[in-house]
C-alpha atoms as one frame of an Amber mdcrd trajectory, in Angstrom:
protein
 197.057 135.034  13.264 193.890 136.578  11.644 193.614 135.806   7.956 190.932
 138.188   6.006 190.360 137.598   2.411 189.277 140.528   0.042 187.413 140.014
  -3.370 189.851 137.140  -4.054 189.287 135.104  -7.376 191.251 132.440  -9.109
 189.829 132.488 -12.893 191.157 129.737 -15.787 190.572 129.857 -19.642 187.249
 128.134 -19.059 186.146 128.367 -15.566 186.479 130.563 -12.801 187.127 128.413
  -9.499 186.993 131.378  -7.219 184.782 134.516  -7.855 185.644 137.911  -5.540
 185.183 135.594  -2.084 185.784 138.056   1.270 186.204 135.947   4.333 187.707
 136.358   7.664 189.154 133.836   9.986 190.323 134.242  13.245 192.852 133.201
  15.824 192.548 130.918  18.309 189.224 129.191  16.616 188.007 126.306  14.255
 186.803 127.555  11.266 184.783 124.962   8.888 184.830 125.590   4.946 182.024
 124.049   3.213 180.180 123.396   0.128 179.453 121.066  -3.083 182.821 119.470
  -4.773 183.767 122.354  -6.854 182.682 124.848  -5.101 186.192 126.432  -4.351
 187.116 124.928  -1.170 190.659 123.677  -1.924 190.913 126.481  -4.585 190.708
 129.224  -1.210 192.070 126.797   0.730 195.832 126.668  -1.798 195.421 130.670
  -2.368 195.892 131.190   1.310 199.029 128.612   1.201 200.809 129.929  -1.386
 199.956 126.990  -4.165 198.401 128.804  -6.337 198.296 132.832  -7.222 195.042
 134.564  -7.419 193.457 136.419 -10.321 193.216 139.310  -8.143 191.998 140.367
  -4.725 193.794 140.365  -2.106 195.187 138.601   1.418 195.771 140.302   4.570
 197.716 138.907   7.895 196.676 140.430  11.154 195.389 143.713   8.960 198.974
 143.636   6.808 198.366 142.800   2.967 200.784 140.180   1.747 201.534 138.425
  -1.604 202.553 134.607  -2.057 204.608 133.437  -4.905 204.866 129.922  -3.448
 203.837 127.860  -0.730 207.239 128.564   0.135 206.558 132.371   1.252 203.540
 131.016   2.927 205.183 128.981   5.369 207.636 131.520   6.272 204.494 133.261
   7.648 203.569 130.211   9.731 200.746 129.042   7.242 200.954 125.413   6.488
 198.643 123.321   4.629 197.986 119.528   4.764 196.524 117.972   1.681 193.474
 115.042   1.879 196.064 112.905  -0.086 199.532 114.047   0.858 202.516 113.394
  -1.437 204.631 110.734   0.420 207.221 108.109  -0.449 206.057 105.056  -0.957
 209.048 103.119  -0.179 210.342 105.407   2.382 209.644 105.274   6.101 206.956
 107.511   7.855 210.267 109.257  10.420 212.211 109.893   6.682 209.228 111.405
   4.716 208.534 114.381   7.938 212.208 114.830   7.273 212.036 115.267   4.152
 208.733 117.517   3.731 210.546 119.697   6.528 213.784 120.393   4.906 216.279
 117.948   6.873 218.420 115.367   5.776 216.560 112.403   6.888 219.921 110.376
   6.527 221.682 111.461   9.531 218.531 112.825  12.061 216.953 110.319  13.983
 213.362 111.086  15.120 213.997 113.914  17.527 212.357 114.590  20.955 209.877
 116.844  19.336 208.714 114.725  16.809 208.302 111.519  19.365 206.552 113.840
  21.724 203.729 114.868  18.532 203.197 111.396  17.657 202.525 110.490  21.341
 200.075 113.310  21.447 198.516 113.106  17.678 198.837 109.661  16.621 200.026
 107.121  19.505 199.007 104.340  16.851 201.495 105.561  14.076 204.940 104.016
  13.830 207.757 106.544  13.045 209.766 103.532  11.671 206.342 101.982   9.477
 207.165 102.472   5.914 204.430 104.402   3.889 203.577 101.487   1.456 202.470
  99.364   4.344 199.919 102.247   5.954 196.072 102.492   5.648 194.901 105.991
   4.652 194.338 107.038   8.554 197.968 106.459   8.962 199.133 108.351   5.751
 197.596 111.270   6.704 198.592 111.368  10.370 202.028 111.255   9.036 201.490
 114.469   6.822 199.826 115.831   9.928 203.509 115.497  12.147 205.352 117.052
   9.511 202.935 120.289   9.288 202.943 120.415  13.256 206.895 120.211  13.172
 206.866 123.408  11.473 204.934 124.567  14.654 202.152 126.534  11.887 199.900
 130.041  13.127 197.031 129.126  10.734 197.079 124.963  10.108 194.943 124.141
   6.848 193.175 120.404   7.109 191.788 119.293   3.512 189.403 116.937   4.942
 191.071 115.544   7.622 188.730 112.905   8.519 187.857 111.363   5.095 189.884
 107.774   6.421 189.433 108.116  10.432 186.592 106.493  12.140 184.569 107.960
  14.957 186.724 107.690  17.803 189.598 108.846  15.369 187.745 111.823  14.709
 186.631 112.617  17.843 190.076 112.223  18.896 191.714 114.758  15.791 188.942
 117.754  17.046 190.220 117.210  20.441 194.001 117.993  19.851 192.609 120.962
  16.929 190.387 122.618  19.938 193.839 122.639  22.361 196.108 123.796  19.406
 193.232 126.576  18.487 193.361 127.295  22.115 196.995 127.972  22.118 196.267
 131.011  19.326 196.346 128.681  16.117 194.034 129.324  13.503 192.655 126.440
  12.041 191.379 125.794   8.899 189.006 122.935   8.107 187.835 121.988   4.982
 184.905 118.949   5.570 181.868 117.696   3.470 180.635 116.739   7.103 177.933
 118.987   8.187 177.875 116.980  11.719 181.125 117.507  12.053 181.330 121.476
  11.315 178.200 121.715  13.443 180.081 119.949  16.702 183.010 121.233  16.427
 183.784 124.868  14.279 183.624 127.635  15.701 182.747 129.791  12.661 181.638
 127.832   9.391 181.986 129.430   5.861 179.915 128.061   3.305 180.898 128.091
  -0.445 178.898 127.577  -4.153 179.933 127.681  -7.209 183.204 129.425  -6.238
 181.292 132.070  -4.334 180.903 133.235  -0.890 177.218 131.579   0.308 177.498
 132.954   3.915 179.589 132.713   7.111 178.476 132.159  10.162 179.434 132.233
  14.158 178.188 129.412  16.226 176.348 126.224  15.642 173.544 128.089  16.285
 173.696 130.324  13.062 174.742 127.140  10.903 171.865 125.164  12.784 169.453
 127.898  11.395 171.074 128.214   7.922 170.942 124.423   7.452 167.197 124.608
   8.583 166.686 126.948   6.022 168.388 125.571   2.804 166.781 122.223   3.666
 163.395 123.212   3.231 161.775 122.328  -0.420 162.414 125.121  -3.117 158.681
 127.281  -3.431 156.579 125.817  -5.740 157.880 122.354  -5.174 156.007 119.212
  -3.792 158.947 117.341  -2.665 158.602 116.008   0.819 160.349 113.084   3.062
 157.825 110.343   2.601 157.426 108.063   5.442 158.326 104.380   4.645 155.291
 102.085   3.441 155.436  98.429   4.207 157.834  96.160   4.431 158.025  94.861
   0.629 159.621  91.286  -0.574 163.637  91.573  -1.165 164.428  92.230  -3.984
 168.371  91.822  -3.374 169.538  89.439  -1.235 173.841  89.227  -0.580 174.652
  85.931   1.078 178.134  85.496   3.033 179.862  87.070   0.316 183.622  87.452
   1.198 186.341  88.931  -1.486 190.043  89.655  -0.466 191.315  91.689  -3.371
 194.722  92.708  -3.143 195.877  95.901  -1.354 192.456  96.322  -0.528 190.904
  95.513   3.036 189.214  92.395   2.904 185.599  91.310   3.011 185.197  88.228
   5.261 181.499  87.904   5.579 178.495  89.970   4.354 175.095  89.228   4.153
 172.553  92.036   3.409 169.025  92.586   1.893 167.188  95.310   0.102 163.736
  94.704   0.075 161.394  96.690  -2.774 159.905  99.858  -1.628 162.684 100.624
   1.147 166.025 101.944   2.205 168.401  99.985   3.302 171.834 101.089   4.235
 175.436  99.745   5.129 177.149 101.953   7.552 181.100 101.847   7.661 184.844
 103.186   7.152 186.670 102.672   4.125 189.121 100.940   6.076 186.179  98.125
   7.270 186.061  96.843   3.725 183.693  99.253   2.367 184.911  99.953  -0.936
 185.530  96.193  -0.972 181.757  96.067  -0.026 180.691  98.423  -3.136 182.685
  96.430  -5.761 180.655  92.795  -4.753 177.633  94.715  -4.815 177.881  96.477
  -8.229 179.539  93.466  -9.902 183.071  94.793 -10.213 185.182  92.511  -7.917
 186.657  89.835  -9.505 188.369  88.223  -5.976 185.404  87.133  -4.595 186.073
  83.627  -2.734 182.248  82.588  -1.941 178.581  83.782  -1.127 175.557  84.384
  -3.580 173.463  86.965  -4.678 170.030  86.800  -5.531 167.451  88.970  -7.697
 163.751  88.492  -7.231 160.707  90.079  -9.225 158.412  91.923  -7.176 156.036
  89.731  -7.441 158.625  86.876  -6.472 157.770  84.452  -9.175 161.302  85.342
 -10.813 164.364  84.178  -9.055 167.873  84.362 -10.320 170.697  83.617  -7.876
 174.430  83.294  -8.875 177.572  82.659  -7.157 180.235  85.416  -6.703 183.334
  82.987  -6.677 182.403  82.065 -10.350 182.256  85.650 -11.202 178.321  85.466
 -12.032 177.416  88.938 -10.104 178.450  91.121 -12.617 177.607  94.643 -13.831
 176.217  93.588 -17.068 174.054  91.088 -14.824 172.833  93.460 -13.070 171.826
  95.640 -15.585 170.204  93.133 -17.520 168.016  92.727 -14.355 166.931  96.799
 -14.220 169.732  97.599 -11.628 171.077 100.965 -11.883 174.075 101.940  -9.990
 175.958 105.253  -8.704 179.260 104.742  -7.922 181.500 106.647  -5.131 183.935
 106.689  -8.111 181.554 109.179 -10.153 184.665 110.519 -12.613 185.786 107.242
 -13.830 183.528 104.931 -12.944 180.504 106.403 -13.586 181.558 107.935 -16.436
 184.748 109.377 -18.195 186.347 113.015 -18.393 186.911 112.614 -21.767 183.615
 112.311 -23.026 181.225 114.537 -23.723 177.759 115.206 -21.194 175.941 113.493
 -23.912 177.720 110.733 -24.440 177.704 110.186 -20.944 173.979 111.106 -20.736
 172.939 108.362 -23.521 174.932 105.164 -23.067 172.058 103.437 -22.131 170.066
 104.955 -25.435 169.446 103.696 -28.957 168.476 107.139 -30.819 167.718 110.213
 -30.003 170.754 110.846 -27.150 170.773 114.642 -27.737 167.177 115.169 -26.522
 167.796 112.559 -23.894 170.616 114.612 -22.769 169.006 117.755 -22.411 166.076
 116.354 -21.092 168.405 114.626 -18.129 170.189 118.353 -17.899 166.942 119.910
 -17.000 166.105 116.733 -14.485 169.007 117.027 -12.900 169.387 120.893 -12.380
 172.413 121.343 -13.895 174.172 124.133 -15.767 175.857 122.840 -19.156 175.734
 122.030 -22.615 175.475 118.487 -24.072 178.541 119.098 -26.138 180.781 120.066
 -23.004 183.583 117.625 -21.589 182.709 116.030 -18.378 185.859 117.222 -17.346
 184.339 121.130 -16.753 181.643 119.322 -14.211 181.754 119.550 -10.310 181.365
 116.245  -8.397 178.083 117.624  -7.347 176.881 118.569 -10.877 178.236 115.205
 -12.451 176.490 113.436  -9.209 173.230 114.693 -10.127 173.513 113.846 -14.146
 174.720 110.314 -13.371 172.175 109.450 -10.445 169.241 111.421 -13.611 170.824
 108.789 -16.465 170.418 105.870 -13.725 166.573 106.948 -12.746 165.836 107.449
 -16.653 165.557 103.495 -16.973 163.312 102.923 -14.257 164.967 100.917 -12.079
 163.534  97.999  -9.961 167.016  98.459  -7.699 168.943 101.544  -7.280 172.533
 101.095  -5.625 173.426 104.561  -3.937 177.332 104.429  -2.934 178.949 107.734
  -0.906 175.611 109.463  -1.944 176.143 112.186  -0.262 179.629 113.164  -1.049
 180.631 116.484  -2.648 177.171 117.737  -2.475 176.017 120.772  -0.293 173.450
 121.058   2.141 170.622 121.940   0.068 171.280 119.153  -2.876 171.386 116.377
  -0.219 168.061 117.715   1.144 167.085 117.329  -2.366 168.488 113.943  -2.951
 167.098 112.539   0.000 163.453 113.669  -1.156 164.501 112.081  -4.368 164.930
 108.473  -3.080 162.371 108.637  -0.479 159.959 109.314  -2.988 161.656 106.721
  -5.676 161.379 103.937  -2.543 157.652 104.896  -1.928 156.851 104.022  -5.702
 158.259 100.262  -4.562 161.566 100.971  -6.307 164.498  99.013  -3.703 167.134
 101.514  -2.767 170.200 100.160  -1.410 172.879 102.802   0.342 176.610 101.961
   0.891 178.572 104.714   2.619 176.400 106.611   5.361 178.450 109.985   5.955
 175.612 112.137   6.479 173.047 110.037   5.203 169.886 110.510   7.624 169.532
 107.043   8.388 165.964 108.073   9.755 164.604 106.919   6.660 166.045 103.652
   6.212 164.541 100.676   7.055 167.330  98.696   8.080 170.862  99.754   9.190
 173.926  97.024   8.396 176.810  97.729  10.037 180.401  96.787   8.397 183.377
  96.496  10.595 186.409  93.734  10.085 185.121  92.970   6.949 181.563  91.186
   8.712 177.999  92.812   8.486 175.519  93.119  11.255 172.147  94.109  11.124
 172.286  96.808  13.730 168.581  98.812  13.007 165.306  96.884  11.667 162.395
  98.807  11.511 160.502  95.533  11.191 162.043  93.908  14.587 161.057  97.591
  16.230 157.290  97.023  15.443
């Protein structure tokens, strides 16, 4: 099946999600879809499926123009889409929801041949009989995976498909994609990964803004477009800085465990962020890393023991509390010129309810209009301070949160997921930021690694089973 798009948009009152994007993709090969969160990725990604209708343009199968009114019509052409968080029942078992999302009456159909002989092949470490409540987000999706397969799709859509799987998960997904592609399939990917589109697409189609960017054959071309968007904007005097000396810590986590509920558990985690460096923790969500980010920025209230400790540059000033008794909080660590970006940025970071400015100025007194705009212009970013947060990407709101953060001159900066939902060129741009931010002695701790160049980090943690290792020291190298 060859799918060609032609001048397709998707336009709402206020925003147009999808502006007059032409694409092709082929049979038989991977195709990547890239770009900044809200760029249009899912939006071309549910046109082609049938979810939504388009504001006009038009679809074409193998040359033959065609017209969804539901996702419905869309599978009866073999197109099947599988979402990053698909709709199961909770309380139902993983053999009963593929039933269900195919169209059979789960109550009498045991799991059939077919289905046994997928799981075998796709995911030999999911239980048909498992019930959904009880399975980890690798899991979940695997099982939304066997139901689209069932349906035995021509073009398979994957909305990031390897958010929850570690490496060898991963690895292992791209392997089965490259011998269904093989068999004819077209596949679909839609990944923030630019490793991943690099090793393993065959085409890659990058997105912006709800526009068509480019799209490219090979690794090769992307190799060369990355090169090129990574390269500082004319004019500018942004560069990777190399890392100075080894400064005193300025954050020091000691054996801190938590065990929240319904969470994966942190047994043991001891990590330090000196001043003027980068330090990182490398690890799966599933390893207790959004456990890891709650200790850290003060929002866990399960912690069971371990301390934390703030020290002044020049190391005169000590303060060191205890998790179990709740003293690492955020308002803590605020007090003590931490500034934080949570992988949460809609809620956590701020509120879609709000205005820009009021989300701009909660750390100001008096004059929070000029702040905002001020923080607009920082940060890059397109919109009004009266505008909702709600009309923001999660690259645009990404870039006004991490400005608002900088703006009090932080002596630690806590960088979770940083580079999530942006494109190529704004994570160049991002990592020029901190480098630079770390070179003026500021300590920058990272949590969440995907596609984080860990080249310019001083020291590498790793998190897995809930325990930290130090796994890269610059220091230890010499």
């Amino acid at each position: 099946m060859r799918i060609e798009t032609e001048r397709l948009s998707k336009k709402y009152l206020l925003k147009t999600a999808l502006n007059k994007v032409s694409a092709s993709f082929g049979a038989g090969k991977i195709h990547a879809l890239v770009g900044e969160n809200g760029a249009g990725k899912s939006t071309l990604a549910a046109l082609i499926a049938g979810d939504i209708r388009p504001s006009e343009g038009t679809i074409r199968i193998d040359g033959e123009k065609v017209s969804f009114s539901s996702a419905k019509d869309a599978l009866g052409r073999g197109i099947v889409l599988v979402h990053q968080r698909p709709l199961l029942a909770k309380s139902l078992t993983v053999s009963e929801n593929i039933w269900i999302s195919t169209g059979t009456s789960f109550l009498i159909r045991p799991p059939s041949a077919e289905l046994l002989a997928l799981q075998r092949t796709w995911a030999p470490a999911l239980q048909l009989s498992a019930y959904v409540r009880d399975l980890g987000g690798n899991l979940r999706f695997y099982a939304s995976l066997l139901g689209a397969l069932l349906r035995k799709p021509r073009c398979l859509i994957l909305d990031e498909p390897s958010a929850f799987l570690d490496m060898e998960e991963r690895k292992a997904l791209y392997e089965r994609l490259r011998e269904l592609a093989a068999s004819g399939t077209c596949i679909i990917v839609i990944t923030h990964s630019t490793a991943e589109a690099l090793q393993y697409a065959d085409s890659v189609t990058v997105l912006s803004e709800g526009s068509l960017v480019a799209q490219l054959e090979g690794a090769g071309a992307y190799r060369a477009y990355l090169d090129s968007v990574r390269q500082p904007q004319p004019g500018s005097t942004e560069r990777i800085l190399p890392q100075p000396a080894r400064g005193g810590a300025c954050f020091t986590l000691l054996h801190a465990a938590a065990r929240p509920k319904n969470r994966p558990a942190l047994l043991d985690a001891t990590i330090e962020a000196p001043y003027g460096q980068i330090s990182c923790v490398a690890g799966m969500q599933e390893a207790a890393l959004g456990t890891l980010e709650d200790v850290v920025s003060g929002m866990e209230g399960a912690c069971t023991h371990g301390t934390a400790t703030l020290r002044s540059p020049d190391g005169r000033q000590c303060k060191t509390v205890r998790l179990s008794r709740g003293g690492l909080s955020a308002a803590f660590l605020r007090k003590n010129r931490c500034a934080i970006v949570p992988s949460d940025r809609s809620f956590r970071g701020a509120d879609p309810h709000i205005t820009v400015e009021q989300m701009l100025s909660v750390y100001a007194q008096s004059d929070t209009r000029q702040l905002a705009l001020r923080l607009i212009e920082e940060a890059g970013v397109r919109i009004t301070p009266e505008q909702q947060v709600s009309a923001l990407s999660g690259g645009m709101l990404q870039r006004l949160i991490l400005a608002r953060e900088l703006s009090v001159h932080p002596a630690l900066l806590i960088l979770c997921n940083p580079m999530q939902g942006l494109d190529v060129q704004s994570q160049g741009n991002l990592c020029r930021r901190i480098s630079a931010l770390a070179a003026s002695g500021t300590a920058v701790l990272v949590i969440g690694s995907a596609d984080f160049p860990l080249s310019l980090c001083t020291r590498v943690y790793s998190l897995e089973g809930g325990r930290t290792t130090l796994s890269f020291s610059r220091e230890a190298q010499g």
